[in-house]
C-alpha positions in Angstrom: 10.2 40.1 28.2 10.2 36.8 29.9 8.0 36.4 33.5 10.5 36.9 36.3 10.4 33.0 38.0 8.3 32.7 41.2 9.0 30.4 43.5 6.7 29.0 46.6 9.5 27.7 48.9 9.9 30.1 52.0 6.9 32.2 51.4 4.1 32.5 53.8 1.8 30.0 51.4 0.9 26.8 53.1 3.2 23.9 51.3 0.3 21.4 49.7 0.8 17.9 50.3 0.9 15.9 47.3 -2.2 13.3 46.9 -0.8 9.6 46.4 -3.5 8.3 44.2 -3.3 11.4 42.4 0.3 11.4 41.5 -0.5 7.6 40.7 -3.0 8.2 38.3 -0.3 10.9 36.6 2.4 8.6 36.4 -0.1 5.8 35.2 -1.0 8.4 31.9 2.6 9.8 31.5 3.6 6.3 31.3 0.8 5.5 28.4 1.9 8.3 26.6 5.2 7.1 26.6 4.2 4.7 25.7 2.0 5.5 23.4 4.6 7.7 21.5 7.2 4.4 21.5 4.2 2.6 19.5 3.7 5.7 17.3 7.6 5.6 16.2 7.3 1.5 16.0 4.7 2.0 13.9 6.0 5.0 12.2 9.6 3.2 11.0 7.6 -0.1 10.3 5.8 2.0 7.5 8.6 3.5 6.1 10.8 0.0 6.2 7.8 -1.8 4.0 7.3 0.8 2.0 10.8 1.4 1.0 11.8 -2.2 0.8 8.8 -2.3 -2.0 10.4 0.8 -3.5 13.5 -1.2 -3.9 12.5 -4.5 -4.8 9.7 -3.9 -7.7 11.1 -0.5 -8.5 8.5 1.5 -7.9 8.4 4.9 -9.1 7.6 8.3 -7.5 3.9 9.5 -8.0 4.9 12.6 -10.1 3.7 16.3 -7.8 0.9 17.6 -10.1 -1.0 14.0 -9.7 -1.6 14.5 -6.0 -4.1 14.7 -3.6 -5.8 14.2 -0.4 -6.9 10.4 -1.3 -3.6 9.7 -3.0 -1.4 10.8 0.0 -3.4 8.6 2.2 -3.1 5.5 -0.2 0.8 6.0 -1.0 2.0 6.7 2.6 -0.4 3.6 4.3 0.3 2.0 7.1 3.4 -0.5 7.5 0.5 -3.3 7.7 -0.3 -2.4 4.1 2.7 -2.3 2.3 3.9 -5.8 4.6 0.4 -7.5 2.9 2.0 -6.0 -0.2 4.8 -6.6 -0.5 4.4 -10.6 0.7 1.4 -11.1 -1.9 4.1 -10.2 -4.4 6.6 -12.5 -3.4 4.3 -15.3 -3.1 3.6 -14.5 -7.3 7.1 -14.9 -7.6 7.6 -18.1 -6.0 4.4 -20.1 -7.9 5.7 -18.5 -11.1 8.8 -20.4 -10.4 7.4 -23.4 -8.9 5.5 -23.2 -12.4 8.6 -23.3 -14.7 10.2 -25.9 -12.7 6.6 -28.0 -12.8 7.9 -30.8 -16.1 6.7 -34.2 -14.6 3.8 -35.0 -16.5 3.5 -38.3 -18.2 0.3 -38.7 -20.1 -0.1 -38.3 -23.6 -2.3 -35.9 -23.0 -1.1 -34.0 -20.8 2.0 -33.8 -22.0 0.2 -32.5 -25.1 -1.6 -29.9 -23.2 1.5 -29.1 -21.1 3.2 -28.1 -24.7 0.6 -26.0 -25.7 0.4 -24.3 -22.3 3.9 -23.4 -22.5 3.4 -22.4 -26.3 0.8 -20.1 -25.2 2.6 -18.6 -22.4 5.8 -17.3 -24.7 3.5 -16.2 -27.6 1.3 -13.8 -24.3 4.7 -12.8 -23.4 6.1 -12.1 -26.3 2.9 -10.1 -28.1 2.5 -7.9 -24.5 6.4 -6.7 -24.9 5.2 -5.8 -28.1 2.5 -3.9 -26.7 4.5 -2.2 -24.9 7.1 -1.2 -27.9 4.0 -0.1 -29.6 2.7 2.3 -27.1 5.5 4.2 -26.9 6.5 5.1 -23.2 9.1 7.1 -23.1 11.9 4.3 -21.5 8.4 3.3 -19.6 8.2 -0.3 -21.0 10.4 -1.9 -18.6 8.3 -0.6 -15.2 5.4 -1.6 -17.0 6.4 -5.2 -17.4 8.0 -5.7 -14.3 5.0 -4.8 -12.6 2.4 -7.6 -14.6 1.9 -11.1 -14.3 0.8 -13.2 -16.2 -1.0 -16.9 -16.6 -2.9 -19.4 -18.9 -5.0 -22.1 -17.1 -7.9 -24.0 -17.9 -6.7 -24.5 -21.9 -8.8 -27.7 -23.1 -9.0 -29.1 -26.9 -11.8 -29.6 -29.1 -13.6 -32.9 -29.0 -13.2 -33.6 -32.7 -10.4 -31.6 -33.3 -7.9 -32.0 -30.7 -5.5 -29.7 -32.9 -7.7 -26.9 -32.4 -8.5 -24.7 -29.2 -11.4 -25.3 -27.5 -11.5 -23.2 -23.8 -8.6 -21.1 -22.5 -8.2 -18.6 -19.5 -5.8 -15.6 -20.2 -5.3 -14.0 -16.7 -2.8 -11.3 -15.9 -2.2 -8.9 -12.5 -1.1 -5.2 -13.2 0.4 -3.7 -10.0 0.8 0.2 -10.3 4.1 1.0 -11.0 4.2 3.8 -9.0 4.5 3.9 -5.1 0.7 3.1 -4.7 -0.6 -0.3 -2.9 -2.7 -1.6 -5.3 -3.6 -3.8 -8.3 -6.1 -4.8 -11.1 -6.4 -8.5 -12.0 -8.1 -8.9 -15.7 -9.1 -12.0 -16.8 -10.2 -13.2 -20.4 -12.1 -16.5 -21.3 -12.6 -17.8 -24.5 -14.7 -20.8 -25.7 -16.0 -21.9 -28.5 -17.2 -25.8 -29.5 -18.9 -27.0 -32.3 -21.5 -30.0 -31.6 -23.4 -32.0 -33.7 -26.8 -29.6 -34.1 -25.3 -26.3 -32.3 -21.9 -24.4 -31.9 -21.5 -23.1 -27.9 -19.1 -19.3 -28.3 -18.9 -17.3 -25.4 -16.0 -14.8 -24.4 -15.7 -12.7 -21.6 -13.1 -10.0 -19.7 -13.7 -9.5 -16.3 -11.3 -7.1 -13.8 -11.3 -6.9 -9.7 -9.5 -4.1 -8.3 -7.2 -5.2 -5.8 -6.2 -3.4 -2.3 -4.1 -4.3 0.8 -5.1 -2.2 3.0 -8.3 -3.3 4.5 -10.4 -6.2 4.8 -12.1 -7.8 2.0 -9.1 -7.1 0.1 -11.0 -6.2 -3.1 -12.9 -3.3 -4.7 -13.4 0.7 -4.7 -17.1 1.4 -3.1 -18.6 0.2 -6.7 -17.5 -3.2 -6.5 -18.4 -3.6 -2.9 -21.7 -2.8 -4.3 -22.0 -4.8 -7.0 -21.2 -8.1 -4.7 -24.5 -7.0 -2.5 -26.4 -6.8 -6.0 -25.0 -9.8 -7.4 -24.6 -12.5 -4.8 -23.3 -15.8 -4.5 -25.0 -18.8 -4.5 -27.2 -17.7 -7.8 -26.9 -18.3 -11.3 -27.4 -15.3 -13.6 -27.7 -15.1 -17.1 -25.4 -12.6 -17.3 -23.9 -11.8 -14.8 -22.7 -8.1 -14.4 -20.3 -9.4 -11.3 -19.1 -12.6 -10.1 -19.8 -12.8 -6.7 -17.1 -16.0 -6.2 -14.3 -14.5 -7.7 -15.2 -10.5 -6.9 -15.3 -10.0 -10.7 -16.5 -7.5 -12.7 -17.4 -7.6 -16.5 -16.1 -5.0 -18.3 -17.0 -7.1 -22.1 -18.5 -10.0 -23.1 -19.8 -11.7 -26.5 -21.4 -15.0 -27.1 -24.3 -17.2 -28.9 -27.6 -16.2 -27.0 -29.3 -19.6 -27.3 -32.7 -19.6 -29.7 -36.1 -19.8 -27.9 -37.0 -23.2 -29.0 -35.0 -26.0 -30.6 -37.8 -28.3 -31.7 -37.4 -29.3 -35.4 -35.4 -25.8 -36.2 -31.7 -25.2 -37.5 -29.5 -23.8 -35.2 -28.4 -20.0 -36.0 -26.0 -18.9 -34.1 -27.0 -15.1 -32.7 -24.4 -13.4 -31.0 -25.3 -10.7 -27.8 -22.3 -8.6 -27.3 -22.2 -6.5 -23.7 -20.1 -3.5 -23.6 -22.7 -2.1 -21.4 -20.3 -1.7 -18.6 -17.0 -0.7 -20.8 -17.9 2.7 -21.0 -15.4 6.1 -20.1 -16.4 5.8 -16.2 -15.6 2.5 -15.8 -11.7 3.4 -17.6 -11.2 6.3 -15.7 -11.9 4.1 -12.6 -9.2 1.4 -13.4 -6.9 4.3 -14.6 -7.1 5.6 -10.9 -6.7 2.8 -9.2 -3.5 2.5 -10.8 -2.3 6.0 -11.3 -4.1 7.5 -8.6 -5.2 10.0 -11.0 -8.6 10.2 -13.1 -7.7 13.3 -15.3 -3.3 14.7 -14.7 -2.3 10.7 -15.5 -3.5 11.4 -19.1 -0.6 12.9 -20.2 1.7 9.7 -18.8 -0.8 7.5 -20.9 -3.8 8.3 -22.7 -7.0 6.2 -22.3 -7.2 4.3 -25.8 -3.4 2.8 -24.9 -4.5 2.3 -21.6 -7.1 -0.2 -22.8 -4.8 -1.6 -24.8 -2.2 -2.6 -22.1 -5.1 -3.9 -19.8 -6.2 -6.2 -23.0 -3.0 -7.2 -23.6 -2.2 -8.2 -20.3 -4.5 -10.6 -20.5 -3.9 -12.4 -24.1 -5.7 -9.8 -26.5 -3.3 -8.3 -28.1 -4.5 -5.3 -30.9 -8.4 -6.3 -30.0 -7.9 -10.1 -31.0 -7.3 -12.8 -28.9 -3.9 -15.0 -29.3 -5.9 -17.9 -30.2 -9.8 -18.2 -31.1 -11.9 -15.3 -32.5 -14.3 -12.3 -30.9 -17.3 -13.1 -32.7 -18.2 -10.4 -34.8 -15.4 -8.4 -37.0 -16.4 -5.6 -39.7 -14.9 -5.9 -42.9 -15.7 -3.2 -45.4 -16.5 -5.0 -48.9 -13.4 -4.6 -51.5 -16.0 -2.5 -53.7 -15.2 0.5 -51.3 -11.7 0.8 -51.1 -11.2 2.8 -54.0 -13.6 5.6 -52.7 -11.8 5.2 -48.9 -8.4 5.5 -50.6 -10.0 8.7 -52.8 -11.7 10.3 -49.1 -8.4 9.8 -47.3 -10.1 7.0 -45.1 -7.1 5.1 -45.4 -4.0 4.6 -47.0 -4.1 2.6 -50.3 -1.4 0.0 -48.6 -3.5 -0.5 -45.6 -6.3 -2.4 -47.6 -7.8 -4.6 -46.4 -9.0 -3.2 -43.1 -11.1 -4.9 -40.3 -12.8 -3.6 -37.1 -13.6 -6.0 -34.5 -16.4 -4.9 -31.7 -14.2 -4.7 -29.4 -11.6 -2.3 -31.0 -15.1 0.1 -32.1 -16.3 0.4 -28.3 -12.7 1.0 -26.9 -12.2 3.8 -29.5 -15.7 5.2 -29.2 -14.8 5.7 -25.1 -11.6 7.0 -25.2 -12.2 9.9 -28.1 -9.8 7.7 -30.6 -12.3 7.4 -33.5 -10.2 7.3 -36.6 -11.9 8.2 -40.3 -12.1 4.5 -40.8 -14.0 4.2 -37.5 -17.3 6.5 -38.7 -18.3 3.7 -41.3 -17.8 1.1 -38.9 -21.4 -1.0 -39.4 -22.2 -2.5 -35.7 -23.3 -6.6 -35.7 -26.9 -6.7 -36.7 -29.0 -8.9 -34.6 -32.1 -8.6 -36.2 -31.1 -9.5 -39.5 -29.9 -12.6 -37.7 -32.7 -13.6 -35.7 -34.6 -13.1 -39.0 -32.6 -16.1 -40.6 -33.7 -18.1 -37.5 -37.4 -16.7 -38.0 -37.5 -17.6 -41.6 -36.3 -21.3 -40.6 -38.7 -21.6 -38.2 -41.6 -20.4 -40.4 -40.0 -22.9 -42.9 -40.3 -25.9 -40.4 -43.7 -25.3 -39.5 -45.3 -25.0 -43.1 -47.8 -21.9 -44.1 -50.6 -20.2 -41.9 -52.1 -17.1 -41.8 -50.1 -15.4 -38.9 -47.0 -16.8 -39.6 -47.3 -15.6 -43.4 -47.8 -12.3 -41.8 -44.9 -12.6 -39.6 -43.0 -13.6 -42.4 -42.6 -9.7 -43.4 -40.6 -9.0 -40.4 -39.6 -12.9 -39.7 -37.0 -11.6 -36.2 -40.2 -11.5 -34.8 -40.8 -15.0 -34.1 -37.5 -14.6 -32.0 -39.3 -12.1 -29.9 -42.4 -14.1 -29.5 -41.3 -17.7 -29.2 -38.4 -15.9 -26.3 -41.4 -14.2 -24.1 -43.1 -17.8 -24.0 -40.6 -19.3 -22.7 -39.2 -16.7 -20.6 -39.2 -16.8 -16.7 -36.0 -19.4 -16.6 -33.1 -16.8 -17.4 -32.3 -16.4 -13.3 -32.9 -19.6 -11.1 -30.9 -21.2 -8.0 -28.0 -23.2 -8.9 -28.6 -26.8 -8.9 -31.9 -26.3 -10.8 -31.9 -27.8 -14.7 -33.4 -25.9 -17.3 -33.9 -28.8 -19.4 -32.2 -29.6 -23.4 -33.9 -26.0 -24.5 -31.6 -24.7 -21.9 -28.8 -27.2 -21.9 -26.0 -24.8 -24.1 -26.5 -21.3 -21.6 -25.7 -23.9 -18.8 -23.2 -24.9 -20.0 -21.6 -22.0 -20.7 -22.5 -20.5 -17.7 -21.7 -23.2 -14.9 -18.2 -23.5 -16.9 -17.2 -20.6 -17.7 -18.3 -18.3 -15.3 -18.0 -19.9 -12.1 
């Protein structure tokens, strides 16, 4: 039953006069609250206006039930200052892509020459990323997927004595999620390679930041932040695991690793892959960034074509790039294919076959190992920093110890690399000298 009302007029209780600065002081915080609430609902219909204009502008779609949690509710229902930074950093992309196609004003030979093949390359990464897409399958996904990546080619520069052929190129793309979450991962692939008169410089690289808009620096799950503390700016590295400049961080990487001396020796060209870091953590981090989910979102897209749209995205389509090489490919000798076709390996119309590094590492990760895949034979390094050991015991006539050493000839790599060690990490600005001159190059030019 409700409490019968009371009331204190007429009764015998003294009537309590009302304190002025007290009744202040309540009006004071029934005013903040007030006010308070009027921010709450400002900010309240700001959110949901940002958000929903993104919704309808780039299509977003809903984060399917099962792929939810606590972390993901947060990230899809942030603030209206989020999806604002958002959905503004998008339209800005729009507006230099177009300023790009309407760029046709230059004049020199050369550039127009470069301009061409700029172009050229753009079309051919558009066209073999659709294709991707048609490949993998989706399910009527393609179309979210491709409205939601953007892609560019800077940086493209021709041989010196072949101006026909590719020299340097930068393949950079920007995959938004394509699902109501606030974020993004920017790949980027280099390639190089340049024959000179006694050497060849090769180096290739893909690097990804995570990108975020809600919070300042505007970069990077708690990894990455680390990883710029480890890594910082202002030093050159070797190689570098992150690039402090650009908050970049390697997922691959292949290229010559320089020999320890270059007096009186031929050049061999050893390469020194680095998948060190493209391993099933480091996949399942980028998947989440994007999905939101580590482990439901495999059923959407499993991890092997996962890899493959991030490679993709950025000019390597099927584990090759569009123009230039990887380094090392394995190609089974023609003496085997009878015995594959007779094991079921492959299909007798699917000779030859080739495995590039790349393609082994992301199949290893993801649990995609085909037959094939189990006779892959990896690059081998010491056979050829035995070639260079053999020409260096060649240059330097016969003695004792180096007839000794001539038994296991990689060796001399080892040793002749320890004595001149002590010059892999230094501050920039410092010279290294002709010995050195090729890993400076490649790293002052392609990696800052």
């Amino acid at each position: 039953p409700r409490a019968p009302f009371v009331s204190h007029f007429g009764t015998s209780q003294p009537h309590k006069k009302k304190d002025p600065i007290e009744s202040d002081k309540q009006r004071e915080k029934e005013e903040d609250m007030t006010d308070a609430t009027t921010i709450g609902d400002q900010d309240e219909e700001e959110r949901l206006d940002w958000r929903q204009r993104c919704i309808e502008q780039f299509k977003l779609k809903p984060i399917p039930e099962e792929w939810m949690h606590y972390e993901l509710e947060g990230v899809t229902h942030s603030d209206g200052a989020t999806w604002k930074q958002y959905f503004e950093f998008r339209m800005e992309l729009e507006m230099q892509k177009n300023e790009d196609q309407d760029a046709e004003d230059i004049d020199e030979e050369e550039g127009i020459l470069l301009q061409e093949k700029e172009e050229d390359m753009k079309a051919k990464l558009k066209r073999r990323f659709e294709q991707a897409l048609e490949d993998l399958e989706l399910d009527g996904d393609d179309d979210h997927w491709s409205n939601n990546v953007r892609q560019e080619i800077t940086n493209i520069t021709m041989q010196e004595e072949n101006p026909k052929e590719m020299c340097s190129i930068v393949y950079k793309s920007i995959l938004f999620s394509p699902y109501v979450i606030p974020r993004a991962i920017q790949m980027k692939h280099r390639y190089h390679r340049q024959p000179k008169e006694d050497f060849e410089e090769f180096y290739t690289s893909w690097y990804f930041k995570l990108i975020r808009f809600d919070e300042t620096p505007y970069y990077g799950d708690d990894l990455q932040l680390k990883l710029a503390t480890q890594w910082p700016e202002g030093w050159t590295f070797q190689n570098p695991k992150f690039l402090a400049d650009s908050k970049e961080e390697l997922l691959a990487a292949n290229g010559y690793s320089d020999p320890p001396t270059l007096t009186d020796v031929e050049w061999v060209g050893v390469e020194e892959a680095d998948v060190s870091n493209m391993t099933p953590t480091t996949i399942r981090r980028m998947r989440e960034w994007l999905f939101g989910n580590r482990k439901t979102s495999v059923k959407v897209m499993n991890d092997f074509d996962f890899i493959k749209l991030l490679l993709a995205s950025c000019g390597c389509p099927d584990f090759f790039t569009l123009r230039g090489d990887l380094g090392y490919v394995w190609k089974p000798a023609s003496s085997r294919s009878n015995a594959f076709v007779a094991q079921g390996v492959i299909k007798e119309e699917e000779w030859p076959v080739q495995v590039s590094w790349l393609e082994y590492q992301a199949r290893l990760i993801s649990g995609a190992m085909r037959p094939l895949d189990y006779y892959y034979e990896p690059y081998d390094v010491v056979e050829a920093k035995a070639q260079w050991g053999r020409l260096f015991l060649k240059s330097r006539g016969s003695e004792d110890e180096e007839d000794d050493m001539g038994q296991a000839p990689w060796l001399l790599w080892e040793r002749e690399e320890r004595n001149s060690s002590g010059m892999s990490i230094r501050m920039e600005g410092e010279t290294g000298g002709s010995l050195y001159a090729s890993m400076e190059f490649k790293k002052h030019a392609f990696i800052s």
